[in-house]
Phi, psi and omega in degrees: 000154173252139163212162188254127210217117219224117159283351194213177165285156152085335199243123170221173171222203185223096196263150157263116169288128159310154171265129213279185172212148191254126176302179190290347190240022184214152217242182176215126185265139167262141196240113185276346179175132152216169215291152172235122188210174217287343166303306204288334163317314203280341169320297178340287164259044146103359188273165184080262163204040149305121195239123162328152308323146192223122158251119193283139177164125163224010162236078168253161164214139201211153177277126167293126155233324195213146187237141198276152186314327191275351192293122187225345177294326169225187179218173193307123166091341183279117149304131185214143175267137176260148163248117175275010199228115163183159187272177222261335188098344210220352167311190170266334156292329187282317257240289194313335192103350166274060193303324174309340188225042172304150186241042156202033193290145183231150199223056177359065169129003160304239134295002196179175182309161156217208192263022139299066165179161171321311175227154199203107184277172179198144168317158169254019177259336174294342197264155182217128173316137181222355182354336193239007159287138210286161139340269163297016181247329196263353161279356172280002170312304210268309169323280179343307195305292188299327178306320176296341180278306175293334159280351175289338204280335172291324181065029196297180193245140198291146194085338178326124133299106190223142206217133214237116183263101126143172192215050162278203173296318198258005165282317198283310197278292168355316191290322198297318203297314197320308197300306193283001182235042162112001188275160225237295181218151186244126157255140167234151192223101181221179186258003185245129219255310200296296184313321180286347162304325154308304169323306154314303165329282213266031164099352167324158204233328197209111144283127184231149198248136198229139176289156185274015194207044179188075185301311200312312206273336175289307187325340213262324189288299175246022172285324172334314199288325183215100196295288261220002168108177170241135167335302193217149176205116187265111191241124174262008194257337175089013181278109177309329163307320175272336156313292152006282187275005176320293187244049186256001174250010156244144179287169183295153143098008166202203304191093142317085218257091153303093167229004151267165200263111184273143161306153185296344207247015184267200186178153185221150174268158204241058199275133146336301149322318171316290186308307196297304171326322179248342166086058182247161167257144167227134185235188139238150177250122217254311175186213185206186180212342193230348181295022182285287206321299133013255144003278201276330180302301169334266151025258170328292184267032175064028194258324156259150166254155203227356218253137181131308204288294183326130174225304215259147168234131210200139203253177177324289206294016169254358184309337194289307171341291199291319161323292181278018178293285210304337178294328181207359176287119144332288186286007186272109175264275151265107158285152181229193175218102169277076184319334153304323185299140199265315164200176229282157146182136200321000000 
């Protein structure tokens, strides 16, 4: 089988591989599309918890061709979404009931092989059927998931005024779970008028176009909306600047959510006073481990919506390409990796 196969950060090739075989309690996906997002960038370059040789892909979705002797969840020909993500079981954290913070936590496309390539084992408890979901709604699982994890982690409170700092994939979906889990009123705030236009689609109360390289004037832009502050303010984009202005765009008492994924080495100030005076929270959503179930019921009956998102498509031998889709492409909402597909097209 061909995959994309990374001896270092930064250095892959596109290799033929034996095609693997699934132990007994694990299946081998022929892999129909899997996802490209601002993580496999950071992957790319040896960051997050990646570990080398590596083949990367973690939104994936694949057809069973072969199910290991112990499998029973699915069957031969079933379209399935993978959760590439689970703890050891048996750690002090897996024990605690935290599997998320397993201290062998494995990471399909990670930590381990993953879905850039023709074939892919995966447990088989991990995979879930989606047959009747389109292609471009069921690679959206694994975004969808984590997202279902960050609102598990937010807790919001029904009536939140909230203000949602970015409009990708995982914003777009982010934007919809808020609405549905109670927020009152949704501002999404980006530097891109076609995503936020989406955003409006799938239900935002207020959209604002902010520039990207001048926080003083996005702070100005969407504080008009709320003089005394937002409930809740959500930064999807992983821009240390934009962790930053959170909270100085929260009313007392409340409540920060950091959830896109920043380099490790950035940072941000903080006053302490702040936090202590106003009685403010900040949390993170780091990923998830058990929200595929969720995920695709969201999905399924159409309380997140997908259509729009998906724009660039790309075959193996286009991976360096779809990196730089997502990396510098304007017009790039969501990339994907089709193996079959022979070279790139809108």
């Amino acid at each position: 089988m061909r995959a994309i196969v990374y001896d270092a950060p930064r250095s892959f090739t596109v290799a033929e591989l034996p095609e693997p075989t699934p132990a007994a309690d694990e299946v081998r996906l022929r892999v129909e599309m899997t996802g490209v997002c601002g993580t496999d960038v950071h992957i790319h370059n040896g960051r997050f918890i990646s570990r080398f040789p590596l083949t990367p892909g973690h939104e994936v979705v694949g057809v069973v061709e072969e199910l290991g002797a112990a499998v029973t969840a699915v069957h031969l020909g079933q379209r399935v979404v993978a959760n590439g993500n689970s703890g050891c079981g048996a750690c002090e954290e897996c024990v605690r009931g935290r599997p998320l913070f397993c201290l062998e936590f494995t990471a399909l496309g990670v930590t381990g092989p993953g879905g850039f390539a023709e074939s892919m084992i995966v447990p088989g408890a991990q995979c879930f059927p989606v047959d009747e979901l389109e292609l471009e709604a069921a690679v959206l699982a694994e975004p969808t998931a984590c997202a279902v994890h960050g609102l598990d982690v937010l807790d919001l409170r029904p009536g939140a005024d909230v203000l949602l700092f970015g409009a990708g994939p995982t914003g777009l979906v982010l934007a919809q779970l808020l609405l549905h889990g109670g927020a009152a009123r949704l501002t999404v705030a980006a530097p891109t008028a076609f995503k936020l236009e989406r955003a409006r689609a799938f239900g935002a109360d207020h959209t604002v176009e902010i520039p990207r390289d001048d926080q003083a004037a996005a702070v100005a832009r969407v504080r008009e909306l709320a003089p005394r502050g937002f409930d809740v303010v959500v930064d999807a984009t992983g821009a240390a600047a934009v962790s930053e202005v959170t909270l100085s765009l929260l009313r007392d008492g409340g409540t920060a959510l950091w959830y896109g994924l920043p380099p490790e080495e950035d940072r941000v100030s903080v006053s302490p006073y702040e936090i202590f005076r106003r009685e403010l929270t900040i949390k993170g959503s780091f990923a998830q481990v058990d929200c595929f179930p969720r995920a695709v019921d969201y999905l399924r009956l159409g309380r997140v919506r997908t259509d729009g998102i998906v724009t660039h498509r790309f075959g193996l031998e286009e991976f360096g390409s779809a990196l730089t889709a997502v990396r510098h492409d304007p017009t790039a909402l969501k990339a994907v990796v089709v193996p079959t597909l022979a070279e790139a097209r809108p």
